[in-house]
C-alpha positions as CSV (number, residue, x, y, z in Angstrom):
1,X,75.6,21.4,99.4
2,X,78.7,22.4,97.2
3,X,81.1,24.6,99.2
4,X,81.8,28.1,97.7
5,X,85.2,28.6,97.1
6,X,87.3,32.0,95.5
7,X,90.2,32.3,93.9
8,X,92.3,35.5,94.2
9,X,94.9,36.2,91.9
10,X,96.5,39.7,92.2
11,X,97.4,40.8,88.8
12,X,100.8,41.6,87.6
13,X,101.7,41.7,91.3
14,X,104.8,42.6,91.1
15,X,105.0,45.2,88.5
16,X,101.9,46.4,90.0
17,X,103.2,47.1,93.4
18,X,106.4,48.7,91.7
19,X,104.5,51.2,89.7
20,X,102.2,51.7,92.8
21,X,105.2,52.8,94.9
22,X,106.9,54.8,91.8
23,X,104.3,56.7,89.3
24,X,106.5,57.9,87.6
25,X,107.0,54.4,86.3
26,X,102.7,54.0,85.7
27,X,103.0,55.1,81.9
28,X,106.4,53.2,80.9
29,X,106.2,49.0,80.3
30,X,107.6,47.8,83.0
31,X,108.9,44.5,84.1
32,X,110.5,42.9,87.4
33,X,113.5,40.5,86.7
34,X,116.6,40.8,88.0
35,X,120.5,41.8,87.4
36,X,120.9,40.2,83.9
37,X,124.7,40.1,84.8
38,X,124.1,38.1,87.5
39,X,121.9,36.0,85.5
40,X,118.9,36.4,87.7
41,X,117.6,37.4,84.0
42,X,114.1,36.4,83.7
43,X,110.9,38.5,83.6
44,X,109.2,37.5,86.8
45,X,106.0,40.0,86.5
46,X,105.2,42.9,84.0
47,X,102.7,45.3,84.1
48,X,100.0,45.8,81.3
49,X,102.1,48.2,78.6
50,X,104.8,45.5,78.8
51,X,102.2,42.8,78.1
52,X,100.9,44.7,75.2
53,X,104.9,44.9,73.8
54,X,104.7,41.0,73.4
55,X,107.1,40.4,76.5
56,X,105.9,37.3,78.4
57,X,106.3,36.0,82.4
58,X,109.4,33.9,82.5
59,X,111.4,35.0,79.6
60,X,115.1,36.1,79.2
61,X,115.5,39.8,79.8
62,X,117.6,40.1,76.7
63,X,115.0,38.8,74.8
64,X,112.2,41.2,76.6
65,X,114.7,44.2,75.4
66,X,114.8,43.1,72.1
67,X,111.0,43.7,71.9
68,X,110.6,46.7,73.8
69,X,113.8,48.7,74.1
70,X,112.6,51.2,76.1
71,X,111.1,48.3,78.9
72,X,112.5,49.8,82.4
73,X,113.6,46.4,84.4
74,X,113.3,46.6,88.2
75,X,115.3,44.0,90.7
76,X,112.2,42.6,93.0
77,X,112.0,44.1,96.4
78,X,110.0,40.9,98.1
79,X,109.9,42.6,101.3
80,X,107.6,45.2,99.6
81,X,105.4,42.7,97.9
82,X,105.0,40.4,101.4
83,X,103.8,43.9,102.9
84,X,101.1,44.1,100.3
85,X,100.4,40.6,100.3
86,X,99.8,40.8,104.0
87,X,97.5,43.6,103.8
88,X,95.4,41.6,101.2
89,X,94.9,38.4,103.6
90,X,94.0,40.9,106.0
91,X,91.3,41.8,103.8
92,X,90.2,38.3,102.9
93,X,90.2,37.9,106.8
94,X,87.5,39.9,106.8
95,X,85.4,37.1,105.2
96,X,86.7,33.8,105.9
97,X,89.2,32.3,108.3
98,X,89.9,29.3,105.6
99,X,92.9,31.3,103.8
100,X,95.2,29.4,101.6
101,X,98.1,30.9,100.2
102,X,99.5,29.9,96.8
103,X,102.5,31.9,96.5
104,X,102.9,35.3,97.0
105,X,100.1,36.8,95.3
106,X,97.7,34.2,95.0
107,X,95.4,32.6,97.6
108,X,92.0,30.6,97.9
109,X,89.2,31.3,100.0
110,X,86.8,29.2,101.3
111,X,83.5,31.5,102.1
112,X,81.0,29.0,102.4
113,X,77.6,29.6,104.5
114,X,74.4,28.1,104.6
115,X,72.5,30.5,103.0
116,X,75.4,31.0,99.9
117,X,76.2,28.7,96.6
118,X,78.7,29.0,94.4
119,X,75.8,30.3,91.6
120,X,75.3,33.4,94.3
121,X,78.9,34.0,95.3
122,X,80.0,36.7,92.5
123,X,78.4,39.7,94.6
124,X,80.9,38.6,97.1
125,X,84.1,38.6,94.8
126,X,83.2,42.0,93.1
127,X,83.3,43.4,97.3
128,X,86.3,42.0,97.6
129,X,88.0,42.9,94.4
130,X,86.8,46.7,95.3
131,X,88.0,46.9,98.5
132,X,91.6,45.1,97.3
133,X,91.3,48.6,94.6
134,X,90.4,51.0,96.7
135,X,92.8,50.0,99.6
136,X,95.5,48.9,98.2
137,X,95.9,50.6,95.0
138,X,95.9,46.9,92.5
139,X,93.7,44.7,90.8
140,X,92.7,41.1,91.7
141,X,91.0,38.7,89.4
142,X,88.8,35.9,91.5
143,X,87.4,33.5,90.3
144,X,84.3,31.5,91.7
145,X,83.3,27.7,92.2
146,X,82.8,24.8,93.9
147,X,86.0,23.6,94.0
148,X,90.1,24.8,94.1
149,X,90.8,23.3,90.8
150,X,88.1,25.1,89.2
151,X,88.4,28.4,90.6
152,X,92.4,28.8,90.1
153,X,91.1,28.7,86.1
154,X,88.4,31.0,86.6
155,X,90.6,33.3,87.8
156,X,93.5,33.4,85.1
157,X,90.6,33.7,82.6
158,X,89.8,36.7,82.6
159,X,92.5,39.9,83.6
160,X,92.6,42.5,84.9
161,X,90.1,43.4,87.9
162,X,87.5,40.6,87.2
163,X,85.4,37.9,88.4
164,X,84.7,34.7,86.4
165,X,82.3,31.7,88.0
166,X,82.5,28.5,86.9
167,X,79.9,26.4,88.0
168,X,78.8,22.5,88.1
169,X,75.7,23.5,85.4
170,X,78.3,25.3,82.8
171,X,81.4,23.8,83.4
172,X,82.1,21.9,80.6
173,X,80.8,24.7,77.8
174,X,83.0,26.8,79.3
175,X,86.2,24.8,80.9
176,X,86.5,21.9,78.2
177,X,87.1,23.9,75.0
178,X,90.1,25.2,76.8
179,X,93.6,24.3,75.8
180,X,94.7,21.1,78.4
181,X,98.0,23.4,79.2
182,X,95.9,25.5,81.3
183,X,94.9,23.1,83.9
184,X,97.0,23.2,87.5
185,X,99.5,21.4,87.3
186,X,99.6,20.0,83.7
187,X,102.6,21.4,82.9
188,X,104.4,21.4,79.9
189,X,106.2,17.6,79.9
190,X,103.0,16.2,80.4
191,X,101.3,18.7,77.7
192,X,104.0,17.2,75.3
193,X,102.8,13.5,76.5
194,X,98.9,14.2,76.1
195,X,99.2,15.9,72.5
196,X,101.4,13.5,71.2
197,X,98.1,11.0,71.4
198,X,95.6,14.1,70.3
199,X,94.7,15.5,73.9
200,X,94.5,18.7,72.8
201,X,91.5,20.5,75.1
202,X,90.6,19.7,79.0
203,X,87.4,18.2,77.4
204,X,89.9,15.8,75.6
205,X,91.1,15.1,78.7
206,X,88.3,14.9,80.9
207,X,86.5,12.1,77.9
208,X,89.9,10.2,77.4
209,X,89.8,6.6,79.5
210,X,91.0,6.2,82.9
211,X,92.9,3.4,82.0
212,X,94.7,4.4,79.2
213,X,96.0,7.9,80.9
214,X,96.9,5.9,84.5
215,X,98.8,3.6,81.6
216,X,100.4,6.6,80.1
217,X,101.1,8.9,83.2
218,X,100.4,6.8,86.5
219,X,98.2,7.8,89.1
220,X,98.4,11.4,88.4
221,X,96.9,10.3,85.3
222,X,93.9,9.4,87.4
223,X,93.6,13.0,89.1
224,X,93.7,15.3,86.3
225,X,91.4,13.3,84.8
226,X,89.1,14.3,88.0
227,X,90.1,17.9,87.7
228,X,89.1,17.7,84.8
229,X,85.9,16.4,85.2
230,X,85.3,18.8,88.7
231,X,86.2,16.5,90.8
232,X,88.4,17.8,92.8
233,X,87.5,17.5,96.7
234,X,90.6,18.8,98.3
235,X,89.6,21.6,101.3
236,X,91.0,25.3,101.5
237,X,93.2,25.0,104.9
238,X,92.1,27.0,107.6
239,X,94.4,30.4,108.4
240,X,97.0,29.1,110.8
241,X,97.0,25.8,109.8
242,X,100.0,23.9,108.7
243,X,101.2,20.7,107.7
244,X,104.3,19.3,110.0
245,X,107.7,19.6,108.3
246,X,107.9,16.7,106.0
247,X,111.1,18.0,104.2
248,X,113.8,20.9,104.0
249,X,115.2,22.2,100.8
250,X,116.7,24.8,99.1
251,X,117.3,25.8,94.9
252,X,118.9,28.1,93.3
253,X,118.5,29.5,89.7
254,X,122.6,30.4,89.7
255,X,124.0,33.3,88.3
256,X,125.9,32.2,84.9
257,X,125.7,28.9,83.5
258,X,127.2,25.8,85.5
259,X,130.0,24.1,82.9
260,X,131.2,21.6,84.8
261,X,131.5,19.3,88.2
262,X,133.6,22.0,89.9
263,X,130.8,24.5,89.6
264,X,128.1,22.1,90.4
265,X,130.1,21.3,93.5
266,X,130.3,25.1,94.4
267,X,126.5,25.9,94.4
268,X,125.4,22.5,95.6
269,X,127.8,22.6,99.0
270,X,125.9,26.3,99.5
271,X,122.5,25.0,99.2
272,X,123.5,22.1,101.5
273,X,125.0,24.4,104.4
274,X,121.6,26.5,103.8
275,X,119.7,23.1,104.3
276,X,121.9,21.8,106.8
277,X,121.6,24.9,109.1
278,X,117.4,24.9,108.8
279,X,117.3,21.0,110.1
280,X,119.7,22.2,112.8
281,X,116.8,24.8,113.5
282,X,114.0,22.8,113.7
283,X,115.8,19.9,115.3
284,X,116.0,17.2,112.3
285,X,118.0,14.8,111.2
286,X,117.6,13.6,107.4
287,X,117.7,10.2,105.9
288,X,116.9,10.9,102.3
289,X,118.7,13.2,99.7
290,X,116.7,14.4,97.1
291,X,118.6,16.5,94.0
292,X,116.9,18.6,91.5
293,X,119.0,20.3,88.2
294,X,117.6,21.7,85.6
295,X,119.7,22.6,82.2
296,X,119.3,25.4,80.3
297,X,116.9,23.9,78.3
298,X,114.9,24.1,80.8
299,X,114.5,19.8,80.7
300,X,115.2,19.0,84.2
301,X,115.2,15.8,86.4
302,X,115.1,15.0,90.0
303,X,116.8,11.6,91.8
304,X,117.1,10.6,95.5
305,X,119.3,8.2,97.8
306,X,118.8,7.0,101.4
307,X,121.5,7.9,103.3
308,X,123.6,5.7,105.2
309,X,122.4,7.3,108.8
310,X,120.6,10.1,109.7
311,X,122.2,13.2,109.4
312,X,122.4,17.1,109.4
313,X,125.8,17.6,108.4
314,X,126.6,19.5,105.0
315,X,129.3,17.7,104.0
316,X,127.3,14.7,103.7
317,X,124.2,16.1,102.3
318,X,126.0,17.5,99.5
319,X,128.3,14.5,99.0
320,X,125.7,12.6,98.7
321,X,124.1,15.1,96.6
322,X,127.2,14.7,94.3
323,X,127.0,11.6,93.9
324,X,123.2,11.4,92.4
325,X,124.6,14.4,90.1
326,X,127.8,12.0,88.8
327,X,125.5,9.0,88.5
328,X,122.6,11.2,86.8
329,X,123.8,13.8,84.5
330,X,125.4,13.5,81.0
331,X,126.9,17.4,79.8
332,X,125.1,17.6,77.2
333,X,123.7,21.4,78.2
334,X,125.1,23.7,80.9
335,X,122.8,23.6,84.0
336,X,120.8,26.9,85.0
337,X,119.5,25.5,88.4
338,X,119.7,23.4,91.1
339,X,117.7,22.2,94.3
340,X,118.7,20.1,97.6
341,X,116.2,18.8,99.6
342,X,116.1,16.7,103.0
343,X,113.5,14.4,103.7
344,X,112.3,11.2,105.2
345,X,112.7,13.0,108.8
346,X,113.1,12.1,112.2
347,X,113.4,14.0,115.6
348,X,116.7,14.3,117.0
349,X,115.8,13.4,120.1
350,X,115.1,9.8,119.0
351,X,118.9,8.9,118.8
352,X,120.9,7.4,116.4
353,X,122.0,3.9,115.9
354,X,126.2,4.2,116.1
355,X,128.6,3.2,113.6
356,X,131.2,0.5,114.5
357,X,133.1,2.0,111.1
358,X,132.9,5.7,111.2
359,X,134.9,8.0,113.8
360,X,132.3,9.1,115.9
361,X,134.3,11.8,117.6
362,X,134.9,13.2,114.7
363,X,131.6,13.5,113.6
364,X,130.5,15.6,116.4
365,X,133.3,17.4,116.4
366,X,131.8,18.5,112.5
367,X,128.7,18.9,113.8
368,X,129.8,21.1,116.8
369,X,131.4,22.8,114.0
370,X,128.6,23.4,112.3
371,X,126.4,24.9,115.1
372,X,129.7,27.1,115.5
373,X,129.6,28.6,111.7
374,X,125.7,28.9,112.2
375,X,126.2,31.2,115.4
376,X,129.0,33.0,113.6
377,X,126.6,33.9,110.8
378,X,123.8,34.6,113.1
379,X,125.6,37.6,115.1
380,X,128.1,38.9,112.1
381,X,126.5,37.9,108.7
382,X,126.2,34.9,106.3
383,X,129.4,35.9,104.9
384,X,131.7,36.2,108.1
385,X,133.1,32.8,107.5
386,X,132.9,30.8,104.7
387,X,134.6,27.4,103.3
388,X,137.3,28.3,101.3
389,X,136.2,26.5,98.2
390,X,133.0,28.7,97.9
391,X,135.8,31.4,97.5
392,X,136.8,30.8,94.2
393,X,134.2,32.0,92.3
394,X,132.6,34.9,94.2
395,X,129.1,34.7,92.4
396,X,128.7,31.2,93.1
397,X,130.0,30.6,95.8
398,X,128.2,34.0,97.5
399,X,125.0,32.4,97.3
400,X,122.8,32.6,100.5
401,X,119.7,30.3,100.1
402,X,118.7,30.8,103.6
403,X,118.4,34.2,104.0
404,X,117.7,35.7,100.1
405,X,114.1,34.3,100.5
406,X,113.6,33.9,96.6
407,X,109.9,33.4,96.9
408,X,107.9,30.5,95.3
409,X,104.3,29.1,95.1
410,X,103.3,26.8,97.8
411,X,103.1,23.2,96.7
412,X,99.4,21.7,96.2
413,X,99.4,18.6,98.1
């Protein structure tokens, strides 16, 4: 028996949440981006009258107020939106313990029962999307299916405050005639790849041989192919389940444009005290450095070294962070963002082979250091003390990673 599983996307979140809180604000397009001085400039939600202006998710503020002059742009207030979002799972608590979060305002629910099918399951989304209306003052559109792949697209096709099934016995009349960009995770290097060769649709997709698309893309060839074809099998995780830590990162989109090595130094020593102090937390040390930079193209790339040892020290997280930049990156474009991440990681209390070539005092006395600066910002704030190279350039180098909590979808696997 195919499980029964929901999507829940709450629309516009947001913008919603902001013109829920302000009504003043209900009849004006409205977006939520950020200080375009600082550069935080990009429309992250808008509500309906934006929408109908022509201003889209993910654009340039200055180009949003080109088209609508009179938009009002709000600075998010996440700790608003987590209360919201909060009081939403509580609500899809009411129905199923198997709650998985996909970002902020998304989630999927798995509400199987023996005596319910995906085909009967639409009764059971319209409750929910009510309740999520009459309780907490937004809209949600689910959608309904037999598996997660399936009903993420039921539910961004049709907005606001509806629900949309898609089912094994109409799934390709009504999920194969849309355009391949819409499926999760085809995003849009690999929409350039697939239309390049005519792949144009998911049905194009779905139909295209195995082969030829594992030849072209690897193996993740070989599992869009089965989400496009329903075939995804992976389970909705059960509320309070997690995965153990298998990496710590942080990225930043930065406030102005990085010109050169001396900025990209800057931000990337920040993000590496930020990931520095969290494997300190959790009692890690890393052996792999992974970088992520992305221009202002928005073409980005991402490259990773083993380390020499395990470590949690920042200095050599971001020097070896630096190095993969130096090795990686022609200036062709200014860079807009940049990610750190530690991984490949083991429990401190395993112990660490010693160096016959490195000062081994001295390391500890860094890493006693460190745990210093971390209780320092702990008691007095993350600016209290601060590396003196971070103070050249007060927007860069101000930066806190750790504690802004820029919010961002949950990976899939």
């Amino acid at each position: 028996m195919d499980p029964v599983v929901l999507h829940s996307d709450l629309n516009n979140f947001y913008a919603s949440v902001e013109c829920l809180h302000r009504p003043d604000l209900r009849h004006l397009p409205v977006a939520v981006g950020g200080d375009p001085l600082l550069r935080h400039g990009i429309v992250l939600a808008k509500n309906n009258l934006a929408k109908k202006a022509g201003i889209r998710t993910g654009e340039a503020l200055w180009q949003a107020r080109q088209k609508c002059p009179g938009l009002v742009v709000l600075p998010p207030n996440y700790p608003l939106y987590l209360r919201v979002a909060r009081k939403a799972r509580a609500i899809y608590a009411d129905y199923t313990d198997r709650i998985e979060p996909f970002g902020l305002d998304e989630a999927w629910l798995d509400v199987s029962a023996p005596d319910l099918t995906p085909e009967g399951a639409a009764p059971l989304a319209d409750r929910i999307r009510d309740r999520i209306r009459e309780e907490l003052g937004v809209t949600v559109s689910i959608g309904v299916s037999y598996n997660k792949i399936f009903a993420k697209l039921g539910s961004d096709m049709k907005k606001p405050d509806a629900t949309t099934a898609i089912l094994r016995e109409n799934y390709r009349d009504t999920v194969w005639r849309l355009p391949v960009e819409s499926l999760l995770y085809v995003g849009p290097a690999t929409t350039r790849k697939l239309r390049r060769i005519g792949i144009l649709t998911i049905g194009d997709l779905a139909t295209l041989d195995t082969v030829y698309l594992h030849r072209m893309l690897g193996k993740w060839g070989e599992v869009l192919h089965q989400f496009a074809n329903g075939e995804d099998r992976s389970p909705v995780a059960r509320t309070g389940e997690e995965d153990p830590i298998k990496s710590v990162g942080n990225s930043t989109t930065t406030p102005r444009d990085l010109q050169n090595e001396d900025d990209v130094r800057m931000v990337v020593y920040v993000l590496a005290e930020s990931v520095a102090a969290r494997l300190r937390e959790h009692g890690f040390l890393s052996c792999t450095v992974q970088l992520h930079v992305r221009d202002n193209t928005l073409e980005s790339f991402e490259r990773q070294c083993r380390l020499p040892r395990p470590t949690r020290l920042a200095s050599e997280l971001a020097d070896a962070a630096m190095a993969l930049f130096r090795d990686n990156y022609v200036w062709t474009r200014p860079i807009r963002s940049i990610g750190v991440r530690a991984s490949d990681l083991r429990a401190e209390n395993l112990g660490v082979q010693l160096s016959m070539l490195e000062d081994e005092r001295r390391r500890l006395r860094l890493e006693q250091l460190e745990y210093t600066v971390d209780d320092i910002r702990r008691r007095f704030g993350h600016d209290s003390v601060q590396r003196a190279m971070l103070l050249a350039d007060r927007p860069l180098g101000g930066i806190n990673p750790k504690e802004d909590h820029v919010i961002h979808p949950v990976g899939y696997f």
